[in-house]
N, C-alpha and C positions, 0 to 999 in steps of 0.2 A: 585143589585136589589134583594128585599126579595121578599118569594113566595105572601106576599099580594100586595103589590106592583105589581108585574105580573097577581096576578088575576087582580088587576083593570085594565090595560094598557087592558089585554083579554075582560074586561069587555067595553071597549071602541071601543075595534074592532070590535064586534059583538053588536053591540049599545043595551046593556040590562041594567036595572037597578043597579047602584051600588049596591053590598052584594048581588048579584043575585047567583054568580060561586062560587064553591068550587072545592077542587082537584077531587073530587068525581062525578062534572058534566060531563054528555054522552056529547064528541059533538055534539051525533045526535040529543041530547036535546033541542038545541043551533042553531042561527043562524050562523052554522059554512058551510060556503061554500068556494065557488075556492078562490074568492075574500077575503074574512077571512083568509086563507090559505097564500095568499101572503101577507097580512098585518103582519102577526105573523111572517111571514121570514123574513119580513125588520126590524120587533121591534127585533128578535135574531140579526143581524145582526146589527144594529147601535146601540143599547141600552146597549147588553151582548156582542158583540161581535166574534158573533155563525153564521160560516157559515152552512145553515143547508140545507141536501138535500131533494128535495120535495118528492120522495117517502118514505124518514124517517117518516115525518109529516103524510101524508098520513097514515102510518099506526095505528098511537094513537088514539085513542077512548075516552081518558078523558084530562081536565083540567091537571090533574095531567103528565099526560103523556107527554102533550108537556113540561110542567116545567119542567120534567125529561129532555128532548130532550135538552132544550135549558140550561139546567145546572144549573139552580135556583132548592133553596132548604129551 
């Protein structure tokens, strides 16, 4: 999975307009909550293959960050 590809899957999680995110979007911009949170762990996990732990996630602040996180590039 490339990084646009992952924005949009992000972009589905947090039900926002396609071309809405960039690496550069705040989550706190964003409808990112608990529930967002766990969607994003199960798409690392079945899509990339990323077990990820929830206070790693927890700590990111952008778009970018969780890509980071979940090893898309």
């Amino acid at each position: 999975m490339n990084q646009q590809q992952f924005i949009e899957e992000l972009e589905n999680i947090v039900m926002t307009k396609k071309g809405s995110l960039s690496p550069d979007s705040a989550l706190d911009d964003i409808n990112w909550d608990s529930m967002a949170a766990l969607e994003f762990q199960a798409l690392a996990d079945e899509k990339l293959g990323k077990q990820l732990d929830p206070t790693e996630i927890g700590i990111c602040r952008t778009v970018g960050d969780l890509a980071k996180l979940a090893g898309v590039s």
